[in-house]
Residue frames as a rotation matrix with the C-alpha (Angstrom) as fourth column:
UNK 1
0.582 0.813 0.000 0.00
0.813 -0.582 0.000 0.00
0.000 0.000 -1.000 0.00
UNK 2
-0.189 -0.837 0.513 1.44
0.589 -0.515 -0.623 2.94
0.786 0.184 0.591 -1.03
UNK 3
-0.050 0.029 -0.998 2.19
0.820 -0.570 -0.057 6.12
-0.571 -0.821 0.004 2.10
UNK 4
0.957 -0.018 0.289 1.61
0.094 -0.925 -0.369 10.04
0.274 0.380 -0.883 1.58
UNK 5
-0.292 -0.887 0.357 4.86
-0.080 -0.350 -0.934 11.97
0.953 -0.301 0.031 2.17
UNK 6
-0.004 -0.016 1.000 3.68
-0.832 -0.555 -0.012 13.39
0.555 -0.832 -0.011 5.53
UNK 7
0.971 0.237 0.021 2.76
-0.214 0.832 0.513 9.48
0.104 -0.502 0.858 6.65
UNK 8
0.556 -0.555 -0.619 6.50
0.307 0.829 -0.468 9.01
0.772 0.070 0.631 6.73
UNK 9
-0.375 -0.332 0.865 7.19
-0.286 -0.847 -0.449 12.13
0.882 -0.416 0.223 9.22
UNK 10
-0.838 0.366 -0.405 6.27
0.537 0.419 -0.732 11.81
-0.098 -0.831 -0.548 13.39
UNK 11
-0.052 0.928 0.369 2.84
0.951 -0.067 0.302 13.30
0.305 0.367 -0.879 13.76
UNK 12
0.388 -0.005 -0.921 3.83
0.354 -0.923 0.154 16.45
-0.851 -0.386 -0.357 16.14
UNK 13
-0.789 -0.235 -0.567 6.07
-0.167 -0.807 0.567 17.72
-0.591 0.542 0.598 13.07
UNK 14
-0.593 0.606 0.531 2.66
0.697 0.056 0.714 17.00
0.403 0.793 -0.456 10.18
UNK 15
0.579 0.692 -0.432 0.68
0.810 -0.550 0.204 19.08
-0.097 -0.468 -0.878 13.07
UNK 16
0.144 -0.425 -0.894 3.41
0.693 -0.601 0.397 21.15
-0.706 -0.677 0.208 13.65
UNK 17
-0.924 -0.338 -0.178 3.51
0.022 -0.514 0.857 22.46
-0.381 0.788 0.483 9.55
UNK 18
-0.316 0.505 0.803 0.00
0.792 -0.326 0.516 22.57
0.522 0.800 -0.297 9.02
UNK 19
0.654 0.418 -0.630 -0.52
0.654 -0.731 0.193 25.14
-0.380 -0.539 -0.752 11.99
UNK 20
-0.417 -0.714 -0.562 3.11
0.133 -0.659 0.740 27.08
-0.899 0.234 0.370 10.34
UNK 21
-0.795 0.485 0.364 1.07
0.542 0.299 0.786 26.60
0.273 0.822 -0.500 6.82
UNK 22
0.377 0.903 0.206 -2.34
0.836 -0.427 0.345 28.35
0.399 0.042 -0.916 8.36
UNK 23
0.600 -0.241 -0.763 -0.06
0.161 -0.897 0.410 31.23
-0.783 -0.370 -0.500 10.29
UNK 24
-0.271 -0.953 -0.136 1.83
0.474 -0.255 0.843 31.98
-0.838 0.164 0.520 6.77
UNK 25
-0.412 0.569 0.712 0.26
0.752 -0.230 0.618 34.58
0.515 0.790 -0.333 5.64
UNK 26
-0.955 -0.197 -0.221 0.21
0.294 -0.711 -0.639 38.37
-0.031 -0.676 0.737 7.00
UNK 27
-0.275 0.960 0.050 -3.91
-0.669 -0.228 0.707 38.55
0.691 0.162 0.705 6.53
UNK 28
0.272 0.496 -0.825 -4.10
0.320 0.762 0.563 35.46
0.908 -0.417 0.049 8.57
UNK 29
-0.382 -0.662 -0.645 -1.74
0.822 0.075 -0.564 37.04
0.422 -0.746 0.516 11.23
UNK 30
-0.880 0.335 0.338 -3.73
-0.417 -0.885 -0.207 40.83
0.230 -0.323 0.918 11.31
UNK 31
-0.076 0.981 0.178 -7.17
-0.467 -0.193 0.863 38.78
0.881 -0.018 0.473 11.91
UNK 32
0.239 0.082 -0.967 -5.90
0.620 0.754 0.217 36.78
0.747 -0.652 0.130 14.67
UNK 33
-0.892 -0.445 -0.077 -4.83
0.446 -0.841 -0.307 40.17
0.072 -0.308 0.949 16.23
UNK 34
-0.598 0.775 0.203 -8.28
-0.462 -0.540 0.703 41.34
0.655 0.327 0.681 15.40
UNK 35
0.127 0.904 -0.408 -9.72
-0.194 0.426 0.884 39.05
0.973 -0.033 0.229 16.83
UNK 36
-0.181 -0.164 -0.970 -7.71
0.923 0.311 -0.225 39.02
0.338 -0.936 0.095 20.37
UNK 37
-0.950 -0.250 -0.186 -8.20
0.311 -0.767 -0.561 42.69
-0.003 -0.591 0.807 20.43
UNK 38
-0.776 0.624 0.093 -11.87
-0.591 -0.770 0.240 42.91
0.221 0.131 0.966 20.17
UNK 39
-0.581 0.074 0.811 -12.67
-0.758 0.315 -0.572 39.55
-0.298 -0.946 -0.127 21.16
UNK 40
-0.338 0.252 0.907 -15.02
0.759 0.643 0.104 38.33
-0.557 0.723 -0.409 18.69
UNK 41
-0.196 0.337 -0.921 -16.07
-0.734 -0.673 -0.090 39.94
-0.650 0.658 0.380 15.28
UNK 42
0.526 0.471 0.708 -18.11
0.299 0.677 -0.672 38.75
-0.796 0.566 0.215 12.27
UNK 43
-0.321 -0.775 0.545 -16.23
0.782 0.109 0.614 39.12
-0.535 0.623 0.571 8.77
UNK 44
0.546 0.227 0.806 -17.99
0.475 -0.877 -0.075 42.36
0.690 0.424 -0.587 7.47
UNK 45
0.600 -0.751 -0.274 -15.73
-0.052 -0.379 0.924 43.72
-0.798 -0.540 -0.267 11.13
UNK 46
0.203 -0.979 0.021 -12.51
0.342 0.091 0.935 42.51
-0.917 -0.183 0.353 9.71
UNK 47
0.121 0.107 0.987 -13.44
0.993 -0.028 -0.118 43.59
0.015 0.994 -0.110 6.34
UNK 48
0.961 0.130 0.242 -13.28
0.159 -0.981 -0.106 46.86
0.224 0.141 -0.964 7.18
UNK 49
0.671 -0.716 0.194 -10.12
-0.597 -0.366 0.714 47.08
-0.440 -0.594 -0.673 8.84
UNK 50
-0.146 -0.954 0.261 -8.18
0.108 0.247 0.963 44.94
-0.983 0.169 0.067 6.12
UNK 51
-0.164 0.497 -0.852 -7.61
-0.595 -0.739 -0.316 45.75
-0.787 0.455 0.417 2.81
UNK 52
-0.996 0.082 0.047 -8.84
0.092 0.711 0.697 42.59
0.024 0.698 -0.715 1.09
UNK 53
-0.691 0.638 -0.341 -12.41
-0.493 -0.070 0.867 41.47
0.529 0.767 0.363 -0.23
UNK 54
0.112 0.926 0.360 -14.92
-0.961 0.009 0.277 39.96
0.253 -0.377 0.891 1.26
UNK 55
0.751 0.427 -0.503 -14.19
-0.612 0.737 -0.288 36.87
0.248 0.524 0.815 -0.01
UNK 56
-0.036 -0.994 0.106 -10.81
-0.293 -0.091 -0.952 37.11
0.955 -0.066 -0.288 0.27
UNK 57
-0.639 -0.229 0.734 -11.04
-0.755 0.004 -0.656 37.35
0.147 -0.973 -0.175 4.31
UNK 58
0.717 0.688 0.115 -13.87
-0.696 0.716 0.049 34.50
-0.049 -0.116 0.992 4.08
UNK 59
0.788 -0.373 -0.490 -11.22
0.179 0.900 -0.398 32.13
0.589 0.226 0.776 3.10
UNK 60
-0.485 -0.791 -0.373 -8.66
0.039 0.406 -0.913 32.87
0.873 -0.458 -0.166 5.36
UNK 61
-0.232 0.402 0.886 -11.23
-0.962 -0.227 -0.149 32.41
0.141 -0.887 0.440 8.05
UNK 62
0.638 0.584 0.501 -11.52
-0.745 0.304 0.594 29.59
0.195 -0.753 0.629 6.89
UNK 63
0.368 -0.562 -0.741 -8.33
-0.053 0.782 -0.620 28.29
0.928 0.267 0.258 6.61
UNK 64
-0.749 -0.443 0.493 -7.75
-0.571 0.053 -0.819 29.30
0.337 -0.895 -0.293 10.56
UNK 65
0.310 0.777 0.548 -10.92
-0.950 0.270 0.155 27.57
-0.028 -0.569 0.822 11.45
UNK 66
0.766 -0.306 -0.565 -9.63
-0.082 0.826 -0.558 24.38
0.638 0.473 0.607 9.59
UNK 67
-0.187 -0.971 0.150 -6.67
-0.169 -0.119 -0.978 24.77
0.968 -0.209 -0.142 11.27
UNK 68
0.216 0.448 -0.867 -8.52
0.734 0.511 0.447 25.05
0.644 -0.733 -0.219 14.81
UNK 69
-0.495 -0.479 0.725 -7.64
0.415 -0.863 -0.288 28.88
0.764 0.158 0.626 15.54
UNK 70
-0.775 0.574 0.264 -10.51
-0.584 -0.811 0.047 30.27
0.241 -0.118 0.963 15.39
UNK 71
-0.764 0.601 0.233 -14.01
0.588 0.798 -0.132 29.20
-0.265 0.036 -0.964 15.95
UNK 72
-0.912 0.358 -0.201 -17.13
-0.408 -0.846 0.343 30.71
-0.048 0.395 0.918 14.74
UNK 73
-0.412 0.909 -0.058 -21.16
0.763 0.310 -0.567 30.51
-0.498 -0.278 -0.822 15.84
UNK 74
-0.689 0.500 0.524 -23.51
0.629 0.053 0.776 31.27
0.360 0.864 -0.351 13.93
UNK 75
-0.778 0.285 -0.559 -25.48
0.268 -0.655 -0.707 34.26
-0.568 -0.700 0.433 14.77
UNK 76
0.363 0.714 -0.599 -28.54
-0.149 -0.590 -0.793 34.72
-0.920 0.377 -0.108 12.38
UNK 77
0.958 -0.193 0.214 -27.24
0.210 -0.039 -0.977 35.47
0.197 0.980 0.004 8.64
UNK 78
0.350 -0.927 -0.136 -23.73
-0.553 -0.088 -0.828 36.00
0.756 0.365 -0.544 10.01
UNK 79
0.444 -0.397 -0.803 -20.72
0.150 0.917 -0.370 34.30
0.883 0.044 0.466 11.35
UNK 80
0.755 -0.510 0.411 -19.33
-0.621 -0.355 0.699 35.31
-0.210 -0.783 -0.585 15.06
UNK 81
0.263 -0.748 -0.609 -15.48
0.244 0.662 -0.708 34.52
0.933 0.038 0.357 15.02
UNK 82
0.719 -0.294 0.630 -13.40
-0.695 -0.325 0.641 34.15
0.016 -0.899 -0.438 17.72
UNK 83
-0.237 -0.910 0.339 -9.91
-0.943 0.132 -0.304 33.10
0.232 -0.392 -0.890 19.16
UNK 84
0.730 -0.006 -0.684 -9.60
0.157 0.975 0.159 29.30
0.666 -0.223 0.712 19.85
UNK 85
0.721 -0.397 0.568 -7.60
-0.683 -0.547 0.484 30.39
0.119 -0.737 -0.665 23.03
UNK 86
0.617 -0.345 0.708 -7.01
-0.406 0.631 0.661 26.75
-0.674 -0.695 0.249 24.35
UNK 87
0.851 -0.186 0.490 -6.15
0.523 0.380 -0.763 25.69
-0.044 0.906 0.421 20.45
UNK 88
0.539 -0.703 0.464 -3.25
0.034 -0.532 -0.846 28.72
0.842 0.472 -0.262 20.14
UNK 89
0.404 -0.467 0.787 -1.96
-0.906 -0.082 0.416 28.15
-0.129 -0.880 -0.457 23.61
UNK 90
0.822 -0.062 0.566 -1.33
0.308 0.884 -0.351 24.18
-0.478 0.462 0.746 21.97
UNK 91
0.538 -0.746 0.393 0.54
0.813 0.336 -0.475 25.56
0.222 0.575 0.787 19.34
UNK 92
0.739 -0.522 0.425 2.18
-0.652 -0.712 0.260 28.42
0.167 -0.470 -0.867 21.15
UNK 93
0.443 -0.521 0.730 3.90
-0.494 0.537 0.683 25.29
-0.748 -0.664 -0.019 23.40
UNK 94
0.719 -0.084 0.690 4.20
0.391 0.870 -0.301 23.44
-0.575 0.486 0.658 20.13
UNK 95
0.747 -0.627 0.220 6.59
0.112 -0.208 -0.972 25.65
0.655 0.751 -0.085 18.43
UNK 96
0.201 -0.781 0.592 8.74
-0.980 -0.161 0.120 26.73
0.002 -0.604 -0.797 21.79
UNK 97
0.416 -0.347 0.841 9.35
-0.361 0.785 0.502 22.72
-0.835 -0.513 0.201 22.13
UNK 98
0.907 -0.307 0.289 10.13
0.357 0.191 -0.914 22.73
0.226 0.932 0.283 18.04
UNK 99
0.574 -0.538 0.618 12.60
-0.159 -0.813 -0.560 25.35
0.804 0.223 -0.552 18.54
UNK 100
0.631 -0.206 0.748 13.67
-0.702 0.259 0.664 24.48
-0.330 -0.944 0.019 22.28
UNK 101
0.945 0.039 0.325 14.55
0.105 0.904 -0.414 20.82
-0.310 0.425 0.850 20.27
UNK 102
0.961 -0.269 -0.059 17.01
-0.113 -0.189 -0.976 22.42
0.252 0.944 -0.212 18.13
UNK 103
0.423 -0.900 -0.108 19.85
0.544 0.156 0.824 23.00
-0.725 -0.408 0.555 20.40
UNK 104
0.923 0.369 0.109 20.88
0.382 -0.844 -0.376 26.25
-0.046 0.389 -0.920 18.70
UNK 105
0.185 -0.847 -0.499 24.32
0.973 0.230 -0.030 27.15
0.140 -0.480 0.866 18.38
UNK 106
0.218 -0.045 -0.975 25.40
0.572 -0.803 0.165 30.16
-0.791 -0.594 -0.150 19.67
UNK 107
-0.089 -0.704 -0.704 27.06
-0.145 -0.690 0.709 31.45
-0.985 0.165 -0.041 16.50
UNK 108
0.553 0.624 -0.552 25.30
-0.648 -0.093 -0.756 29.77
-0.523 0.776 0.353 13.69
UNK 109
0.808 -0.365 -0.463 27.11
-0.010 0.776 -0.631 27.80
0.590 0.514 0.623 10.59
């Protein structure tokens, strides 16, 4: 049976590049900001305050939801987002223990 690539990797690093994969990307990084500074907003909010499309910011909402960022309840006809706190405190630890791992040398090459 044949394997994907990622099936040949440990699972913390496949988790650990698709959360670096949903945070790469400086629209994904100003709405997660948005959203910790205002707590929750619906995507006509974040529309205003970035200069993409509608659409545009629809899809990187939902590529942080996918991801497990963000979450979002339904409110009527629109979408309430918010901060997956417990979800970005996960990969908060998950990159210091990526990095931590490395064993850095002081001076590089």
């Amino acid at each position: 049976m044949a394997t994907t690539k990622t099936e040949a990797f440990a699972k913390t690093d496949v988790e650990l590049a698709e959360l670096a994969k949903a945070l790469a990307h400086p629209a994904r990084l100003a709405i997660l900001r948005a959203l910790a500074s205002r707590q929750t907003c619906i995507c006509g909010d974040l529309v205003e305050i970035l200069p993409l499309a509608q659409a545009t910011v629809s899809q990187h909402l939902k590529v942080l939801r996918e991801a497990g960022l963000i979450l979002g309840d339904v409110e009527g006809p629109r979408v309430c987002y918010c901060l997956d706190v417990r979800a970005l405190r996960r990969a908060r630890a998950a990159f210091e223990a990526f990095f931590e791992a490395l064993s850095l040398p002081e001076d590089g090459c």
